[in-house]
C-alpha positions as CSV (number, residue, x, y, z in Angstrom):
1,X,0.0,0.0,0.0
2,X,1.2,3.3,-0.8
3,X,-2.0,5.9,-0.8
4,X,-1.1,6.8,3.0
5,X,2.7,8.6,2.0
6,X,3.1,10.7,-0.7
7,X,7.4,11.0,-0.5
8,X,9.7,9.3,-2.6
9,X,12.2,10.9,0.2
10,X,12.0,11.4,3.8
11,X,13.0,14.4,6.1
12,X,14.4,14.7,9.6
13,X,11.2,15.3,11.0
14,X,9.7,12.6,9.4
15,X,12.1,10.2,10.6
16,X,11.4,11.3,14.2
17,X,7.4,11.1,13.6
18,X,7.8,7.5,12.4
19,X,10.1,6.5,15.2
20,X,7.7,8.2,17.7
21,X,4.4,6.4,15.5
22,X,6.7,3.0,16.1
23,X,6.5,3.4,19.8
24,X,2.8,3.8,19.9
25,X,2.4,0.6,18.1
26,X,4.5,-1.2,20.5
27,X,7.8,-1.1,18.7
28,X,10.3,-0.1,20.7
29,X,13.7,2.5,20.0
30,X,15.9,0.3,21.1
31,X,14.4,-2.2,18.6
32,X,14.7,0.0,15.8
33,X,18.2,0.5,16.8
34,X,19.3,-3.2,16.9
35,X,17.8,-3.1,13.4
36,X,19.7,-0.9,11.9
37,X,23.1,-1.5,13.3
38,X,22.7,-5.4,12.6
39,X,21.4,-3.8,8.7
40,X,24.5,-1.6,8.3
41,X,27.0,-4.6,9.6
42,X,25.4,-6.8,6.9
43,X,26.2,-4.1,4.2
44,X,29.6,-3.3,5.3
45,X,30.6,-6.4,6.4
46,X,29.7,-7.6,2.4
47,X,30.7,-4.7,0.7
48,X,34.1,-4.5,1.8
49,X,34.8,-8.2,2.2
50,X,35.6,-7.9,5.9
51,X,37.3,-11.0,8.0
52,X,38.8,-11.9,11.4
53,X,41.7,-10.2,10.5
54,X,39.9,-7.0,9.7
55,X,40.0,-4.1,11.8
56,X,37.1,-1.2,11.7
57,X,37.6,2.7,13.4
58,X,33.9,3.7,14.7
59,X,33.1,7.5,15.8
60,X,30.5,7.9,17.7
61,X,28.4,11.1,19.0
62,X,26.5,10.4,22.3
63,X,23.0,10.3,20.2
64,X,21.0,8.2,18.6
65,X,23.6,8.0,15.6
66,X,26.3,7.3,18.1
67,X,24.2,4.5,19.4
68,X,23.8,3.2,15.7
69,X,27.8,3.3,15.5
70,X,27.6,1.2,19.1
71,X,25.3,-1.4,17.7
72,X,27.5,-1.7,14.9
73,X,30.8,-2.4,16.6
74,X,29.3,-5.3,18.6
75,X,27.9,-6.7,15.5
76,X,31.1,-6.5,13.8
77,X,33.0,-8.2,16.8
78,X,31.0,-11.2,16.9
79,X,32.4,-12.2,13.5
80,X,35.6,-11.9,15.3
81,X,36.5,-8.0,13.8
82,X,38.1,-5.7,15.4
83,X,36.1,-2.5,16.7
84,X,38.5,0.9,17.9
85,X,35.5,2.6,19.2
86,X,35.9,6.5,20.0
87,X,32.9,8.4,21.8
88,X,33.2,12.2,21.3
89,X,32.0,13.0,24.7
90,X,31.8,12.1,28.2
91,X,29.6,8.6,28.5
92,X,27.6,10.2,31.4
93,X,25.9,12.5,28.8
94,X,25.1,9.7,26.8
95,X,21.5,11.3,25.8
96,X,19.4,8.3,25.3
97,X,18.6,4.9,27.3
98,X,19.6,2.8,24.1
99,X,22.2,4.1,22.9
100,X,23.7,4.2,27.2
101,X,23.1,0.6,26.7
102,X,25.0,-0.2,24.0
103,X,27.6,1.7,25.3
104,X,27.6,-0.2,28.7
105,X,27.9,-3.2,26.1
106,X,30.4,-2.5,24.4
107,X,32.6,-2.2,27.3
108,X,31.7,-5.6,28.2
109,X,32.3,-7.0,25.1
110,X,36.0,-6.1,25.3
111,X,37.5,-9.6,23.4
112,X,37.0,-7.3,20.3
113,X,36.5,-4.3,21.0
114,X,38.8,-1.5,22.3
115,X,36.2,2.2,23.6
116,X,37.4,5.4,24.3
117,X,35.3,8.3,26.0
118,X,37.1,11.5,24.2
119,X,36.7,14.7,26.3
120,X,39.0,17.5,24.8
121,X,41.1,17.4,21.8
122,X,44.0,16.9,22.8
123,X,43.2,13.2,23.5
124,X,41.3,12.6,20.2
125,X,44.5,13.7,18.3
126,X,46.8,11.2,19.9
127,X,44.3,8.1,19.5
128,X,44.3,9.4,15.9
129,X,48.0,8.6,15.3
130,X,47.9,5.4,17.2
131,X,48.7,2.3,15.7
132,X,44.8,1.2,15.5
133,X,43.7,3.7,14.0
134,X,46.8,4.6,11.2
135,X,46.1,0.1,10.1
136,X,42.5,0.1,10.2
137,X,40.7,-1.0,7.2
138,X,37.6,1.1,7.2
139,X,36.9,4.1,9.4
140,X,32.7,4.7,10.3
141,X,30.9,8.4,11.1
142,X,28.1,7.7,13.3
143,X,28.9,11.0,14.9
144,X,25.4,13.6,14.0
145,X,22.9,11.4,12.2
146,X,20.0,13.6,11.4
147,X,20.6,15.7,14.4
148,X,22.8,18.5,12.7
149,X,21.8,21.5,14.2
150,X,23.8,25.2,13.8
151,X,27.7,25.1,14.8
152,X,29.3,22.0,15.0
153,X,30.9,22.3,18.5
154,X,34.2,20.4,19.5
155,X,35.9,17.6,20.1
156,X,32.8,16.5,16.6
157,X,34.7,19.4,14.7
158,X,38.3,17.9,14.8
159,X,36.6,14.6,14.4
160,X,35.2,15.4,11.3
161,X,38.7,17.0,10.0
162,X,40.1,13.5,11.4
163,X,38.5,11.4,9.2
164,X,38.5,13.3,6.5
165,X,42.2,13.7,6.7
166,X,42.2,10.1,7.1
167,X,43.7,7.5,3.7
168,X,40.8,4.9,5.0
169,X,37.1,4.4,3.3
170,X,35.0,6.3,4.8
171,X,31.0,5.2,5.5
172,X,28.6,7.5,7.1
173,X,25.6,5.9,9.2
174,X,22.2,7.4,8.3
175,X,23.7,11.0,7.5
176,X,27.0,12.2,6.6
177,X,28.0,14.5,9.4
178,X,27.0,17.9,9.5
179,X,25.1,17.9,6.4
180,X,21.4,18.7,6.7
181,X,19.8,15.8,5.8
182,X,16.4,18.2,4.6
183,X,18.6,20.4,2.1
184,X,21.9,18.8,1.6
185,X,23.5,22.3,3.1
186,X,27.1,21.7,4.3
187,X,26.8,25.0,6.9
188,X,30.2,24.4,8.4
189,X,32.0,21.1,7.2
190,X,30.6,17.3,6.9
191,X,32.2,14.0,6.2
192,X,33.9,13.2,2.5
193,X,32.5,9.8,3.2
194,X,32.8,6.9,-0.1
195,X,29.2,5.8,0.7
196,X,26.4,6.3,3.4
197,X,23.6,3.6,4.7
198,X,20.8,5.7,5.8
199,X,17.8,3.6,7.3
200,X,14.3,3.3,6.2
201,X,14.2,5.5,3.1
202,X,16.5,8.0,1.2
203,X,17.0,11.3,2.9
204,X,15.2,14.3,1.1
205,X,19.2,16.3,0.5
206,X,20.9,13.2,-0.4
207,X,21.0,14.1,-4.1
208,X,24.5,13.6,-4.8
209,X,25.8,11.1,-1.8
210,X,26.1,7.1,-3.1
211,X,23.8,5.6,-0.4
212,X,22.5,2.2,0.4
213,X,18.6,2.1,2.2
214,X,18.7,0.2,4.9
215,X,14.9,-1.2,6.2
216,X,15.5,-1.3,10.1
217,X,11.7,-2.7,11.1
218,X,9.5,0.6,10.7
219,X,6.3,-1.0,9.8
220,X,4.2,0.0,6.8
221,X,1.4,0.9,9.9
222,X,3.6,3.9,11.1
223,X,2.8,6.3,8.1
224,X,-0.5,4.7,7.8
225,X,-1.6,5.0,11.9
226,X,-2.1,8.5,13.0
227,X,0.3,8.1,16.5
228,X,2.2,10.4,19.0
229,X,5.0,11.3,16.4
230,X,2.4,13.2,14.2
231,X,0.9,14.8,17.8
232,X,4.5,15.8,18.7
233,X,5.6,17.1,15.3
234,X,2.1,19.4,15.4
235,X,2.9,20.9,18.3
236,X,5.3,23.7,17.4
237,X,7.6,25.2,19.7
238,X,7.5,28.8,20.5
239,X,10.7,30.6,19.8
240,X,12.5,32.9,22.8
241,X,11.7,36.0,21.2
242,X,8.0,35.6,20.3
243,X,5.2,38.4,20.9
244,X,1.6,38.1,21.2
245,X,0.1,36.8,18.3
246,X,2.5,34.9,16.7
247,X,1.9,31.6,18.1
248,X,-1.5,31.3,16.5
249,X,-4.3,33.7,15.6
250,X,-7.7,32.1,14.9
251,X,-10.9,33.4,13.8
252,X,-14.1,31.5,14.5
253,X,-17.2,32.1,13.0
254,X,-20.4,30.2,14.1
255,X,-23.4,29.9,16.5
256,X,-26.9,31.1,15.9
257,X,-29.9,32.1,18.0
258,X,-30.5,28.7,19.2
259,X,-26.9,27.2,18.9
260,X,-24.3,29.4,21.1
261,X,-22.4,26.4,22.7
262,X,-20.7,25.4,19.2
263,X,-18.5,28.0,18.9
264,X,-17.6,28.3,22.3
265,X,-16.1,24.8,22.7
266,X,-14.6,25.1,19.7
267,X,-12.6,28.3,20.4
268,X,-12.3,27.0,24.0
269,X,-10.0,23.6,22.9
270,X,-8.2,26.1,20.8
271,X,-7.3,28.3,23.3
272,X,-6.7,24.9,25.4
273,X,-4.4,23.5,23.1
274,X,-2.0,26.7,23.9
275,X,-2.5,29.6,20.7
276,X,-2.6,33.1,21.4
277,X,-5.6,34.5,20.4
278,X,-9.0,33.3,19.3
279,X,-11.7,35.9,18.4
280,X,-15.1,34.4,18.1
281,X,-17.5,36.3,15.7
282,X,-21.0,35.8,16.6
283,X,-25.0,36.8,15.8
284,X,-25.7,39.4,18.0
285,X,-27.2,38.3,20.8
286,X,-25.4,35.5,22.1
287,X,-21.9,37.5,23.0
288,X,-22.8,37.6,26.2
289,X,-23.0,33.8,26.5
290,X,-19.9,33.1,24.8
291,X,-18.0,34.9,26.7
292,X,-19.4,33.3,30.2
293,X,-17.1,30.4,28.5
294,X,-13.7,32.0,29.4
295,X,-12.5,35.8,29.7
296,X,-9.9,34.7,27.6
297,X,-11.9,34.8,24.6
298,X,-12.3,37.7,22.3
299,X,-16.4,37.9,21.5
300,X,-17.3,40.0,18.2
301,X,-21.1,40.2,17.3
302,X,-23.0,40.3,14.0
303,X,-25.9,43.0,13.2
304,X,-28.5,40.7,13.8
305,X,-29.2,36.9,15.4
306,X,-28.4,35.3,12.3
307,X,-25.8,36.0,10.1
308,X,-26.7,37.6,6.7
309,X,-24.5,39.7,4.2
310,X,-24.5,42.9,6.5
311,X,-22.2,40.8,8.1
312,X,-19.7,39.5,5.1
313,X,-17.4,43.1,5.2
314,X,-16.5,41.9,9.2
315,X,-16.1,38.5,8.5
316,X,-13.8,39.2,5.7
317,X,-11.8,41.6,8.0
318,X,-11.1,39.4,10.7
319,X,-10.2,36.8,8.5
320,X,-7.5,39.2,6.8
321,X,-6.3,39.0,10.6
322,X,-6.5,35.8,11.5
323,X,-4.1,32.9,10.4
324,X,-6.8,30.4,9.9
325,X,-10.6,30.4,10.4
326,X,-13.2,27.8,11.2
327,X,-16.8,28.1,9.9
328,X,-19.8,26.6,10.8
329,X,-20.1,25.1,14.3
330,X,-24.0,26.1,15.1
331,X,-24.5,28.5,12.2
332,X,-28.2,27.5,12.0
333,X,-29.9,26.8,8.7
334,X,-31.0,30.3,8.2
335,X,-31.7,31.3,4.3
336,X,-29.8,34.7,5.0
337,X,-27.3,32.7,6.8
338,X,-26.8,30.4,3.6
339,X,-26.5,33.2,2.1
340,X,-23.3,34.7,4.0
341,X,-22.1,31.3,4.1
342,X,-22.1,31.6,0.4
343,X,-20.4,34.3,0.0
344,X,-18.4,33.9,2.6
345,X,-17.0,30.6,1.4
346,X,-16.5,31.9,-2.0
347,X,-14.0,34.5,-1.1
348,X,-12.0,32.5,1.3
349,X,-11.6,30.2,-1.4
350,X,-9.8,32.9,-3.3
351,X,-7.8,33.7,-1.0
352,X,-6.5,31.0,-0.1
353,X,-6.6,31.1,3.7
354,X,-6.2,28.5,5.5
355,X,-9.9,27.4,6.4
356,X,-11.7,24.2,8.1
357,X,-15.9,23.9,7.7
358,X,-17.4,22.1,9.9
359,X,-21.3,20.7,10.6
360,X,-23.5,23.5,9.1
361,X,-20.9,24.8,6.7
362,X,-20.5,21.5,5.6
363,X,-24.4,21.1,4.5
364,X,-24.0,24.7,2.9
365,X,-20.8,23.6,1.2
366,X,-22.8,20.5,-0.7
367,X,-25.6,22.8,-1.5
368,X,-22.9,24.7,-3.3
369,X,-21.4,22.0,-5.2
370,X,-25.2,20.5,-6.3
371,X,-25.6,24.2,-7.6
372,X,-22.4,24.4,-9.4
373,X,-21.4,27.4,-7.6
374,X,-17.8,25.8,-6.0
375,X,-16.4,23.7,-8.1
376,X,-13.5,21.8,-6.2
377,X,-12.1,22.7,-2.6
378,X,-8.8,24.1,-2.7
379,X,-5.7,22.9,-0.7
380,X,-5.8,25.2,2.2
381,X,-9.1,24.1,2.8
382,X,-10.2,21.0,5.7
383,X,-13.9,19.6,6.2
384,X,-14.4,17.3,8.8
385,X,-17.5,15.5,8.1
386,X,-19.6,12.6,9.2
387,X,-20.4,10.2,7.2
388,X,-24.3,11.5,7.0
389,X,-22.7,15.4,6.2
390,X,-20.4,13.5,3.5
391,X,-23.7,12.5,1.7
392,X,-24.8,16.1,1.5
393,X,-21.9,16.8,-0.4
394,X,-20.6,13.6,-2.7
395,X,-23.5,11.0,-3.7
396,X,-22.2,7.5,-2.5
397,X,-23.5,3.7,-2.0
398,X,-22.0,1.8,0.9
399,X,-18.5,2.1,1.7
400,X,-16.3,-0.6,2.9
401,X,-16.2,-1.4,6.7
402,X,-14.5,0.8,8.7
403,X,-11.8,-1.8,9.2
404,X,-11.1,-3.0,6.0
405,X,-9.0,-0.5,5.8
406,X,-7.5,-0.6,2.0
407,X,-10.7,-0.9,0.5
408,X,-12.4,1.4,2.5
409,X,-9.4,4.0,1.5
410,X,-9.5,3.2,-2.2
411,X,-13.1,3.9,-2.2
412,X,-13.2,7.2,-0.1
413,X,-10.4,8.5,-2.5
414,X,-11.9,7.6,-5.4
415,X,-15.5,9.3,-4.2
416,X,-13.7,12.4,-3.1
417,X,-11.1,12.9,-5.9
418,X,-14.0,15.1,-7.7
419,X,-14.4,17.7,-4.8
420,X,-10.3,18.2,-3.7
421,X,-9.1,19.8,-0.3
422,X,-8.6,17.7,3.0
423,X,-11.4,15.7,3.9
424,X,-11.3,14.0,7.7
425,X,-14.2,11.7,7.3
426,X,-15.4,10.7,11.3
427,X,-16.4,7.4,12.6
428,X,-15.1,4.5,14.3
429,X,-11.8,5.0,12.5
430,X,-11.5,8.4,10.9
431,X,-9.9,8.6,7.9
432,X,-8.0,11.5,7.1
433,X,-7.5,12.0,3.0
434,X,-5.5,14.4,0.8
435,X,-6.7,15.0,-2.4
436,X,-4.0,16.0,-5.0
437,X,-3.8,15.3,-8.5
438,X,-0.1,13.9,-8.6
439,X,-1.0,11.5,-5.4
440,X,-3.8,11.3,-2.7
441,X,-3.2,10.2,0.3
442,X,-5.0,8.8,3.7
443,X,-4.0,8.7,6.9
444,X,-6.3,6.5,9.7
445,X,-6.8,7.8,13.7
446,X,-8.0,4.6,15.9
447,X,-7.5,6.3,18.9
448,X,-11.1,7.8,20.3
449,X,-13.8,5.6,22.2
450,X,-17.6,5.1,21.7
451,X,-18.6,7.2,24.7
452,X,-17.4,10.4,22.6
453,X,-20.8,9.8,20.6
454,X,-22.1,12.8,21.6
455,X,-22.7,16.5,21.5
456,X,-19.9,19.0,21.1
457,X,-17.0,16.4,20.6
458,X,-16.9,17.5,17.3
459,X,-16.6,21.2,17.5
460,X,-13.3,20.2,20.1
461,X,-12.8,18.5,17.1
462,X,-13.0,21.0,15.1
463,X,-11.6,24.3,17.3
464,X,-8.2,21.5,17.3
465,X,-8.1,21.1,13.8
466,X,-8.1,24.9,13.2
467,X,-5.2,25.8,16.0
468,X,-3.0,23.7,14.5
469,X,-3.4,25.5,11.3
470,X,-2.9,28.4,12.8
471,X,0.1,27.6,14.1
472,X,1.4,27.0,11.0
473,X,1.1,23.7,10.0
474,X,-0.3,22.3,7.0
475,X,-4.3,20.8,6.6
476,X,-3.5,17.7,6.5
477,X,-1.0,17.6,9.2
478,X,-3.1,19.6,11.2
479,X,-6.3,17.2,10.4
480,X,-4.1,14.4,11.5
481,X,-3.0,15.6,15.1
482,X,-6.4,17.1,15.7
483,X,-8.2,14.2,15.3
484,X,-6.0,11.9,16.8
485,X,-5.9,14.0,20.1
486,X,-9.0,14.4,20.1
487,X,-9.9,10.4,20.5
488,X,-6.7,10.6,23.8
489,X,-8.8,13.4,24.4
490,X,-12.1,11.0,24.7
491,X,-10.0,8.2,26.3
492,X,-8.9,10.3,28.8
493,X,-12.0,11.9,29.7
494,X,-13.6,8.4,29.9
495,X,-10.7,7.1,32.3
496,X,-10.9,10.2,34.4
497,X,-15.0,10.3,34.7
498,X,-16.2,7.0,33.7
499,X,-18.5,6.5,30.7
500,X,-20.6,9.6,30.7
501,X,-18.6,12.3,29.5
502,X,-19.1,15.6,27.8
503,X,-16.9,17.6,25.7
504,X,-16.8,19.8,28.4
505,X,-14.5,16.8,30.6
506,X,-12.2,16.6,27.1
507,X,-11.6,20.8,27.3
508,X,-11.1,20.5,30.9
509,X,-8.1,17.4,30.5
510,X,-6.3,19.0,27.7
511,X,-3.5,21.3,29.4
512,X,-2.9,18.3,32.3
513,X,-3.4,15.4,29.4
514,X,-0.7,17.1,27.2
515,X,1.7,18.1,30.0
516,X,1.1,14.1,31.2
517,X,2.2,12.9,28.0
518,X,5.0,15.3,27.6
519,X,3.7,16.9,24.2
């Protein structure tokens, strides 16, 4: 199956997400990690026709690369080779369990293998010119990895210089050091190396670097599964020298004379989830009970109960302000509402701004489409129906079961090709889809529980969806984490008040829930 990733390449980021996405489905690091190092022994031990009289040089960093390098050197001993490891760094700030155990290893394993912890220099320069190193047949980088980030600090620096400097092949593990894997940038200097294994698929900057692909056990159900990495990659962090307003500014437009409680828990998970400022534009009328919801919430009224085109010059306003909008939690099914909506809708999609519709917008988007008026979704656009508010939009027969997941997939893309945009389709599992015309994609959230079955979930849903545009990531990411922290959201609520919950008991778990899980 390929219709859940659409890159021939992978970033750093990615990487992380689908390390973090292996965890939630039970696969642990340190399995990954015996994966790969075993992997890259196979390929080096092959490639350069290595044999018990064969000696190997391995620098290591005191990451996850370094504990690839680790891995390596015990592999490589147990077919009697022998391993002159150097650490750059003191072992006590070894930065991950793993990799400290393979360390701890390796220092047991000492038939083979000869480790030094490098603290300065000085010392890395004289184990340099020993004998070990100066008759080694093959000298390894697992110094960086993917981890490259702004000056490459000492003892790495002279490291790098060393092998480089150094007559020996030269094979980088995952990354040649101090090259941004994303770009292919050399900021400072990197290793000259003859060939690189990088593990699970190609790096996006490796365009001119001989590399082998190494699979190191990442399942197929990583990119498919919505899981913690795409939650932790979602969540942005705020730079020192940010000011008010640029960690999300969101606009939501919605309620009616009877429905004030839809916007309000949807600007309320928003404001939950951590983003700066969420102005809620509202009939006139109901301000007053929107903002009983929190003082933290800015409350705009309309001209009149329902919205109607005397509103569409403020709307359009406080969009140009905002850095996404949601539309359409408890907008009513007013004809001078339709109206706005239509109007509304029409311009956004002109300009592009980043936008989810949800529940009543959704109905006046498939009016729309069964009059002609829109005539595919653009990108920046997400709507998060139900499968009843899918029906208003796209005529369908019965899909699938929600568990069969490839045909149900093939079919929803298929149905929803015509209409474009980002399309999180709810139910037992939601399916999140990307419709483009080089590749569509789906992604599929399992987390969630039946007791969220009822009013309001979907407008946390929602008020998610649209902060984590406005923080600045993209639809379908954004779809993605939303929806999938929204079921933990459910979960949690469940475990915290048994099995009648309201969305209410998911608002009031987010902060602790997320500061729980360390997101």
């Amino acid at each position: 199956m390929s219709f859940f990733f659409d890159k021939d390449t992978i970033t750093a980021e990615d990487v992380s997400q689908l390390d973090a996405n292996s965890a939630s489905l039970g696969i642990p690091n340190g399995y990954l990690m015996e994966c790969a190092g075993l992997q890259a022994t196979n390929k080096i031990y092959e490639h350069y026709k290595l044999n018990s009289s064969s000696s190997v040089v391995i620098m290591c960093g005191i990451g996850n690369n370094g504990g690839d390098g680790l891995c390596i050197a015990r592999h490589l001993a147990t077919r009697g080779i022998s391993v002159f490891v150097i650490l750059l760094g003191d072992s006590i700030h070894i930065r991950t369990q793993e990799s400290r155990l393979n360390w701890e290893l390796v220092n047991t394993l000492t038939l083979k293998i000869r480790s030094y912890s490098i603290k300065n220099i000085k010392q890395l320069k004289t184990l340099c010119k020993s004998e070990f190193f100066m008759n080694a047949d093959i000298i390894i980088d697992a110094l960086l990895g993917t981890g490259v980030t702004g000056k490459i600090r000492e003892p790495i620096s002279t490291a790098i210089d060393m092998i480089n400097q150094s007559n020996l092949p030269k094979i980088s593990i995952d990354v040649p050091s101090g090259m941004n894997p994303d770009t292919g940038q050399i900021t400072e200097k990197s290793v000259n190396c003859d060939f690189c294994i990088t593990f699970h698929a190609k790096k996006k900057g490796f365009a001119n670097i001989k590399t082998w692909v190494a699979p190191i056990g990442i399942p197929l159900e990583a990119s498919l599964f919505i899981g913690d990495g795409d939650l932790r990659s979602a969540i942005k962090k705020r730079d020192k020298d940010f000011h008010k307003g640029q960690y999300g500014k969101l606009l939501v437009i919605g309620g009616s004379s009877s429905y004030s409680g839809a916007p309000s828990l949807a600007a309320m998970s928003a404001l939950e989830l951590g983003i700066d400022l969420c102005i809620c534009f509202v009939p006139k009328g109901i301000g007053n009970v929107v903002r009983s919801f929190s003082p933290n919430l800015i409350v705009q009224e309309g001209v009149a109960e329902n919205f109607s085109n005397s509103d569409f010059l403020q709307a359009k306003k406080l969009s140009n302000w905002a850095d996404a909008v949601l539309i359409g939690p408890g907008l009513g099914k007013d004809p001078k509402t339709v109206e706005f909506f239509e109007k509304y809708i029409l311009w956004i999609l002109g300009k592009k701004i980043p936008c989810v519709v949800d529940a009543d917008g959704i109905k006046m988007l498939g009016k729309l489409f069964k009059e002609s008026k829109i005539a595919r979704l653009t990108s920046s656009i997400v709507i998060t129906p139900h499968m009843e508010e899918l029906k208003s939009i796209v005529r369908f027969k019965n899909l699938p079961k929600f568990d069969e997941i490839e045909k149900r997939t093939k079919k929803l893309i298929s149905i929803l090709e015509k209409i474009g945009g980002v399309i999180l389709v709810k139910g037992v599992y939601d399916y999140v889809i990307k419709i483009s015309k080089k590749r569509s994609i789906c992604r599929v959230n399992r987390s969630g529980c039946p007791e969220m079955a009822v009013g309001g979930t979907g407008d946390v849903l929602a008020g998610l969806t649209s902060a984590f545009l406005s923080i600045g990531n993209s639809p379908f990411n954004s779809a993605c984490a939303a929806v999938y922290l929204n079921g933990l959201l459910g979960e949690s609520a469940k475990k915290s008040y048994g099995p009648r919950i309201h969305a209410t008991d998911m608002i009031k778990n987010l902060k602790s829930f997320l500061l729980f899980k360390k997101f």
